[in-house]
N, C-alpha and C positions, 0 to 999 in steps of 0.2 A: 504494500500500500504506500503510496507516492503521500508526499506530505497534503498536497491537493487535497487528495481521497482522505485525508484524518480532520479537515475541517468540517465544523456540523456533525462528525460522530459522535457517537459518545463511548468514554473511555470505559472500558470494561477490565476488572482486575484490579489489583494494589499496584498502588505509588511506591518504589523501594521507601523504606523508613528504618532509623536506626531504631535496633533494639534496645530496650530503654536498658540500664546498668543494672547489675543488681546487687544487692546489700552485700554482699563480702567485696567487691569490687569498690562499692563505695564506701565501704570503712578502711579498707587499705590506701586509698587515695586521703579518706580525712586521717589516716595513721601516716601516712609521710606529711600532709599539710603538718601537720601538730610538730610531728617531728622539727620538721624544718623552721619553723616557727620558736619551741625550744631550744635550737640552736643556733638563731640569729640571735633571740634572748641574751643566751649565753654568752655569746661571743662578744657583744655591745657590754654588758655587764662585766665581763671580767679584762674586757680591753679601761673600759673607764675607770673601773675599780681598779686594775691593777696601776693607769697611770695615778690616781689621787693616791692608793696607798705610797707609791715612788714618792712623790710630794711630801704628801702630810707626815709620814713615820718620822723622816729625820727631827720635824721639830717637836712632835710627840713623845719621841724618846729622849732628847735634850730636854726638855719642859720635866721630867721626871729626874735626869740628873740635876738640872736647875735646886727642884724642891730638898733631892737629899743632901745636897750641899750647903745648904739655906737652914735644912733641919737639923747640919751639924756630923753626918757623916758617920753615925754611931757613937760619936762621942759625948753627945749631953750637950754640948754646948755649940747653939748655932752661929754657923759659920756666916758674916756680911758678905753680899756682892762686891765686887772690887777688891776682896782680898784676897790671900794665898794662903792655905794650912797645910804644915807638913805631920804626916801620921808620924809620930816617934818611937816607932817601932817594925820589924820585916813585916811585910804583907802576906799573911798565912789568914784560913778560914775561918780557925777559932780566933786570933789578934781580930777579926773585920766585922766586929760586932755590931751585925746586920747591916752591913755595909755591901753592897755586894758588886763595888765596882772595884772595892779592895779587896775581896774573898776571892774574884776570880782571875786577880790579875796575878804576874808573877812575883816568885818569892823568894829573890834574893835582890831587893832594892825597898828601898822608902816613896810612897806615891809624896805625890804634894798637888793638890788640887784648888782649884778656885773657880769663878763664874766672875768673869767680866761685864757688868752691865753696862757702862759706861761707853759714849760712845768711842773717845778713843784712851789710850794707857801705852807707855810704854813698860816692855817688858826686858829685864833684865837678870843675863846667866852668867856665873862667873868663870873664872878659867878649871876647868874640873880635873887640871892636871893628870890627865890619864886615866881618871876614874870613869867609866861608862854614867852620863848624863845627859839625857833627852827629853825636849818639854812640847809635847801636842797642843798646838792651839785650835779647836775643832770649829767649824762654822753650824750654828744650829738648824739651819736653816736649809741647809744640804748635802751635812755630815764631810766636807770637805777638812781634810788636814793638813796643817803647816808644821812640819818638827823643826826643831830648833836642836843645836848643840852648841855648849859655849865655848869660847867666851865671847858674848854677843848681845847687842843692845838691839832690841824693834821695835817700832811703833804699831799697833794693833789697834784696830776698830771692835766693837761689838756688838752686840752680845758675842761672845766667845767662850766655850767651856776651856780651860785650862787644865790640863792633866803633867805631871813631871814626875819622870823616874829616876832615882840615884843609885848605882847598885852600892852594894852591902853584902861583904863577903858573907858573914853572920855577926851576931848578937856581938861580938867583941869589937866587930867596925862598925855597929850605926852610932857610935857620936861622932864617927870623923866623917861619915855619911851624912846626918843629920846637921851638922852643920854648913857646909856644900848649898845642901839642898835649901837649907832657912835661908841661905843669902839669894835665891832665886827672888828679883823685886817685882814687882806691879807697882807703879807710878800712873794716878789716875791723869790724864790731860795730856797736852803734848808736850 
């Protein structure tokens, strides 16, 4: 039949038509939607969350060395901003009474630690004549570190955590330790 001849017929029979889906076909299709959907989620959430934890941790964890320096550091009696305390004694777990940046750190030197609030200080080390002395000036805000060895004068900006170590062969060298280390100055201003 010539197309001619199908005008004014009438059609007789089915139109093809798709078979409609059916229910396990279409929960396998809403089980990958879901899927896929949970794992754009995921991906967003743990790309943002992982950039702000990057951020935020460093001044979160300084903000809590901040307070235990401010509390005093285990020893009873709190430590000011802008100053420097040296522990007078080796750095062991039972000595870092609940101290626990002096509990984990090592154990043959004296810490000496302080929190700079001030915008700026200079900081000075003396000549440590051969004796192993290093002082971390930490940035809080990005955990970035400066070490220092002396004999050495610098001027530093803040907020800055301050950490210094002096070794200490044992118990019979920290007062020739312990004095070393006490001469370590912070001068508030320029």
């Amino acid at each position: 039949m010539t197309d001619a001849e199908m005008i004014g017929t009438e059609v007789t029979g089915t139109e093809p038509t798709t078979e409609p889906t059916t229910t396990t076909q279409t929960r396998k299709l809403r089980g990958w939607q879901h899927f896929l959907i949970f794992l754009a989620t995921f991906l967003v959430v743990a790309i943002i969350g992982g950039l702000l934890f990057l951020k935020a941790y460093p001044t979160i964890a300084y903000n809590a060395y901040h307070k235990q320096i401010n509390a005093g550091l285990g020893t009873g009696n709190p430590i000011p901003d802008n100053t420097l305390y040296t522990f007078p004694y080796l750095a062991s777990p039972e000595a870092a009474k609940g101290n626990n940046m002096v509990a984990s750190g090592n154990q043959d030197g004296l810490y000496t630690m302080g929190w700079l609030a001030a915008s700026q200080a200079t900081i000075t080390l003396p000549d440590p004549a051969g004796r192993y002395q290093a002082v971390q000036i930490i940035n809080p805000s990005n955990g970035m570190v400066t070490t220092l060895h002396g004999p050495t004068t610098t001027t530093i900006t803040g907020p800055r955590l301050i950490v210094a170590r002096t070794y200490a062969a044992d118990d019979s060298d920290v007062p020739a330790a312990l004095q070393l280390a006490q001469a370590i100055t912070l001068t508030v201003g320029g």
